[in-house]
C-alpha positions in Angstrom: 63.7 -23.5 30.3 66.6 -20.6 30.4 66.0 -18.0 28.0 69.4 -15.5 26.6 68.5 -12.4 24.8 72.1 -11.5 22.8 71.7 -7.9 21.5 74.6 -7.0 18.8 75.9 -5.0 16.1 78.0 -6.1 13.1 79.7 -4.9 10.1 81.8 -7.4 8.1 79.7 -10.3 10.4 82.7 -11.6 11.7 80.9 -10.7 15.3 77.5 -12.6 14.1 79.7 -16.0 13.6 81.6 -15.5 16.3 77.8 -15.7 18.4 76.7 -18.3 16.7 79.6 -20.4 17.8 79.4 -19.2 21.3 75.4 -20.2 21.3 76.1 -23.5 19.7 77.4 -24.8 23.6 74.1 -24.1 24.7 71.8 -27.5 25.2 68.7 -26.2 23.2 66.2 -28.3 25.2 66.9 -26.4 27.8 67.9 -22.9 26.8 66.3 -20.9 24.1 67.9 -17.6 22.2 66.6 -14.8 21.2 68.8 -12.7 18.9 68.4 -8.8 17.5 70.7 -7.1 15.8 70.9 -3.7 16.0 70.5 -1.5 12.9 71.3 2.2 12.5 69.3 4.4 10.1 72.1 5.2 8.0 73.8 2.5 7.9 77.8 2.7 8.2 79.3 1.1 5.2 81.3 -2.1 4.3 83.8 -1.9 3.0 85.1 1.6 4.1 86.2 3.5 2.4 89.9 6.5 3.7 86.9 9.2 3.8 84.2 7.3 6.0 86.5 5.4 8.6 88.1 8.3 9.6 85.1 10.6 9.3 83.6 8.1 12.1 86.4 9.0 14.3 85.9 11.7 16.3 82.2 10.7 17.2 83.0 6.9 18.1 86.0 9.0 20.7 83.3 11.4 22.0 80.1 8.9 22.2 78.4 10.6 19.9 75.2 8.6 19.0 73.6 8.0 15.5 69.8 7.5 14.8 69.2 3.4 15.5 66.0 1.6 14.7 64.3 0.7 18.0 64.9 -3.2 18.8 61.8 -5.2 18.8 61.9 -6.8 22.1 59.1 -8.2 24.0 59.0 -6.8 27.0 57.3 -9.1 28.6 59.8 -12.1 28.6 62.0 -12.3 31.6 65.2 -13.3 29.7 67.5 -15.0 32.4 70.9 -13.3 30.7 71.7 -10.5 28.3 74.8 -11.2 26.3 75.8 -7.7 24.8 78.5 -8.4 21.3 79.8 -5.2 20.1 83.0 -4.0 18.0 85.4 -1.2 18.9 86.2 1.5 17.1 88.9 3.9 18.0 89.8 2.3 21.5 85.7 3.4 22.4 82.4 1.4 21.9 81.6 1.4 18.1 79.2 4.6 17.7 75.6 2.4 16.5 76.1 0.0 19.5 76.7 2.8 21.8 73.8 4.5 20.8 71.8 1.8 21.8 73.7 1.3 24.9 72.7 5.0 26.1 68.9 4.5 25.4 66.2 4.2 27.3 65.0 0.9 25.6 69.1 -0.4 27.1 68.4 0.7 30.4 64.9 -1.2 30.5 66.4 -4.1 29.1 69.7 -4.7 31.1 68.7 -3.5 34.7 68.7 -6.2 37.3 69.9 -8.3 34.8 73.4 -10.7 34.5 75.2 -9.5 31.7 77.7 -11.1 29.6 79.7 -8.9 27.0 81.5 -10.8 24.1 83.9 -8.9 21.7 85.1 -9.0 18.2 88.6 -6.8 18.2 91.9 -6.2 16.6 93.7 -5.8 20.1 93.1 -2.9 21.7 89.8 -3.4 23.8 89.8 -2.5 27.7 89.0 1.0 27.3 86.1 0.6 25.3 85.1 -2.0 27.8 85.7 0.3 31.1 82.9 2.6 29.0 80.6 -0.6 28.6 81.2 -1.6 32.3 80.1 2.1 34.1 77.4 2.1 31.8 76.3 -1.3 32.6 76.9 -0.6 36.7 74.5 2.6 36.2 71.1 0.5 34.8 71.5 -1.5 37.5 73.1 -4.7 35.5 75.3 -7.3 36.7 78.5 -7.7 34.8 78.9 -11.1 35.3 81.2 -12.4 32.7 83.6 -11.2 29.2 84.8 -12.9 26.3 87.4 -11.6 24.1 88.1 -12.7 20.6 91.2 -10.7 19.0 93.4 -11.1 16.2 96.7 -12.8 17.8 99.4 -11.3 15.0 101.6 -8.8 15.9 100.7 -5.2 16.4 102.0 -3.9 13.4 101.0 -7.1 10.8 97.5 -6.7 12.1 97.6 -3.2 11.3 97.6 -3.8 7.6 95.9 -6.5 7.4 93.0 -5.0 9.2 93.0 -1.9 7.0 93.0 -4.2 4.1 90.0 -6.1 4.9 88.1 -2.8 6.2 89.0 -1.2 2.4 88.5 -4.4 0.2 86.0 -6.6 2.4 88.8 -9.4 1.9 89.5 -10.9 5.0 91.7 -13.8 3.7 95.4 -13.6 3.1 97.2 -11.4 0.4 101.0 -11.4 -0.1 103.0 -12.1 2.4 100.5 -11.3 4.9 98.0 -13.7 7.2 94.2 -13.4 6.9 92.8 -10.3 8.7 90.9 -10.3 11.9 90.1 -13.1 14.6 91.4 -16.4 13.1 89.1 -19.1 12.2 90.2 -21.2 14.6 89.2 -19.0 17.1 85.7 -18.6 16.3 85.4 -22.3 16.1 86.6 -23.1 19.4 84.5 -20.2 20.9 81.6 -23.3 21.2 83.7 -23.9 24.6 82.4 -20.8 26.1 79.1 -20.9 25.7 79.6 -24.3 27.3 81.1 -22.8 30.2 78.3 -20.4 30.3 75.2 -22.7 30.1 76.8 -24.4 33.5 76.6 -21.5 35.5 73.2 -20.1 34.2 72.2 -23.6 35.1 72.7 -23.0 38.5 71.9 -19.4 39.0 75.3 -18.6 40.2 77.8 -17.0 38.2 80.5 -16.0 41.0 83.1 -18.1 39.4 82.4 -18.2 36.0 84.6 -15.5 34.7 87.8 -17.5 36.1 86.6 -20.4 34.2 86.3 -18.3 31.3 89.7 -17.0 31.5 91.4 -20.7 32.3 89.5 -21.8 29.3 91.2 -18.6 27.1 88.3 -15.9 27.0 90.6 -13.1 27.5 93.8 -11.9 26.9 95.9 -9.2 27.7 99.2 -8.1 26.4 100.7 -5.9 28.8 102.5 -3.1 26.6 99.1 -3.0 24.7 97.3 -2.1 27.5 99.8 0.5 28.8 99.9 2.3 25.5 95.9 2.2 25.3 95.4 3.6 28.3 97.7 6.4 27.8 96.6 6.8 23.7 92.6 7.5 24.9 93.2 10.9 26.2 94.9 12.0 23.0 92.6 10.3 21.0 89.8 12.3 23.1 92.0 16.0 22.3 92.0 14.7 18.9 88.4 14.3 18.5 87.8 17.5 19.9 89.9 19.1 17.6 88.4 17.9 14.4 84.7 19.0 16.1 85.6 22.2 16.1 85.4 22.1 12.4 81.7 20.3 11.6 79.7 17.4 12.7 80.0 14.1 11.2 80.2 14.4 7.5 80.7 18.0 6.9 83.5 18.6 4.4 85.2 21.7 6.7 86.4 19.0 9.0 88.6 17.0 6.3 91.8 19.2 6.6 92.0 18.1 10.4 91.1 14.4 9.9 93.7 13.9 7.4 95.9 15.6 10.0 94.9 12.8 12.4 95.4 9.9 10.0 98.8 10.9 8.7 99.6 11.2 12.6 97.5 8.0 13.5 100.2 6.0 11.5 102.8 7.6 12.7 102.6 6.7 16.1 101.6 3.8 15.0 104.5 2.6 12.5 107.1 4.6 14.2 106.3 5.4 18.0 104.4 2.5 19.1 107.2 -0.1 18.5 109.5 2.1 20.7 107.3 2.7 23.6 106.7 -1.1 23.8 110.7 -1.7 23.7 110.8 1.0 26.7 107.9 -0.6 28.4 109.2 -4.5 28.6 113.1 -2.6 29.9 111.1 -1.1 32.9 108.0 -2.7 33.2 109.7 -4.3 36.2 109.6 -1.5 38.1 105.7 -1.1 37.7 104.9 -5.0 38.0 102.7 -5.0 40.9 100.9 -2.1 39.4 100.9 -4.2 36.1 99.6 -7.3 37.9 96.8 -5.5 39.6 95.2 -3.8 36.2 95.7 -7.7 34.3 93.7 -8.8 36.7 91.3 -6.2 36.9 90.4 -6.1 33.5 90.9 -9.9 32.9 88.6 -11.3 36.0 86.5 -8.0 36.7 86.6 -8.5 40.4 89.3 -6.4 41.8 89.0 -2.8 41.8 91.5 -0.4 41.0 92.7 2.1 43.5 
């Protein structure tokens, strides 16, 4: 008998159905589950509301951890996988998962161990992940395998619709506008990868895997996305260490440069974003290989970037 201990953190628990789906391709006479959800102190609210989602910002950029209950894990089972689930918050590990990924009870838990991370997004995901993966490398783990589920609107639908749900807690439609977050088909087909991943655990060998995954739509990646995330994290990290100047998390000195961030958050956003993606598809052809090479990098996690 297989044993998988999945370790995540959830808000809204679009993340929690989105594991159950995955665990319902596993054959349960011959692998067993062992789930924990990870639970801060102070627990970060849902629904937001303007004053808390952006107060979380500058902490979630600079991995600043928050007080998390301790997971109660035996530590004598030899699990035969770790699945990690986490959200992301401002293109970085959302802050009560990454406190858990930085403690010592993580590093016990995932060294020497094949790891399988599964993801619950908007759109914007691989720099978060690049933080999970070095993290992962320095326990000792082997990151054998990633799923990504993302909402597939556009850019800037998803933008309200997201902020909608995150305010109200109303993921379903409203207006003229589709439901928010990763569609419902989606999660129901997500059954297919934990059938994908129950063959290779099966047989101790999970060197192809991740392809599988991919053929069988784990992961997506939409190439002006990626080129605008990649470049948005180091101004999200000057940011972040602007409004710090001002106060730690909560302090009311540091509102004046939050709501300095959030007016120009949806600027960019609204107004920048859909120009830089026009100029990136008119000259993307000049950096295809380049292109190529990170797609399948971050897609298939086998080919390092030089």
């Amino acid at each position: 008998m297989k044993k998988i201990l999945i370790i995540y953190y959830t808000q809204s628990g679009q993340l929690k159905e989105i594991i159950d789906r995955v665990s319902s391709g596993f054959d349960q006479d011959e692998i067993t589950v062992d789930l924990h959800e990870m639970k801060p102190v102070n627990s970060y609210p849902f629904p937001w509301n303007k004053d808390t989602f952006f107060d979380a910002f500058p902490e979630s950029v600079q991995g600043i951890p928050c007080e998390i209950h301790r997971l109660n894990i035996d530590p004598s089972i030899n699990y035969d996988l770790v699945i990690l689930a986490y959200q992301v918050w401002y293109l970085s590990p959302s802050i009560p998962f990454w406190s858990f990924l930085i403690s010592d009870q993580a590093r016990e838990i995932l060294q020497d161990k094949p790891i399988i991370t599964i993801l619950g997004v908007r759109n914007m995901w691989i720099m978060a992940q690049e933080r999970i993966r070095k993290k992962i490398s320095e326990y000792g783990g082997n990151h054998v395998g990633n799923i990504v589920l993302q909402d597939k609107h556009q850019n800037l639908i998803s933008v309200v619709t997201i902020v909608h749900w995150l305010y109200t807690a109303d993921k379903g439609r409203f207006g003229i506008f589709p439901p928010a977050g990763v569609s419902d088909k989606d999660i129901n087909e997500s059954e297919k990868f934990g059938r994908i991943i129950a063959k290779y655990m099966m047989e101790d060998d999970y060197l192809n895997m991740q392809k599988e995954l991919v053929e069988a739509g784990a992961v997506k990646i939409i190439p002006d996305l990626m080129s605008i995330e990649k470049k948005a994290i180091h101004i999200f990290m000057a940011w972040s260490k602007f409004i710090l100047k001002k106060g730690n998390a909560g302090d009311p000195a540091r509102k004046g440069r939050l709501n300095m961030f959030r007016i120009y958050l949806f600027t960019v956003i609204y107004l920048v974003s859909p120009i830089v993606s026009i100029l990136f598809y008119l000259t993307w052809i000049f950096a295809f290989p380049k292109i190529r090479k990170d797609i399948d990098y971050f897609k298939l996690m086998r080919k390092k970037r030089k």
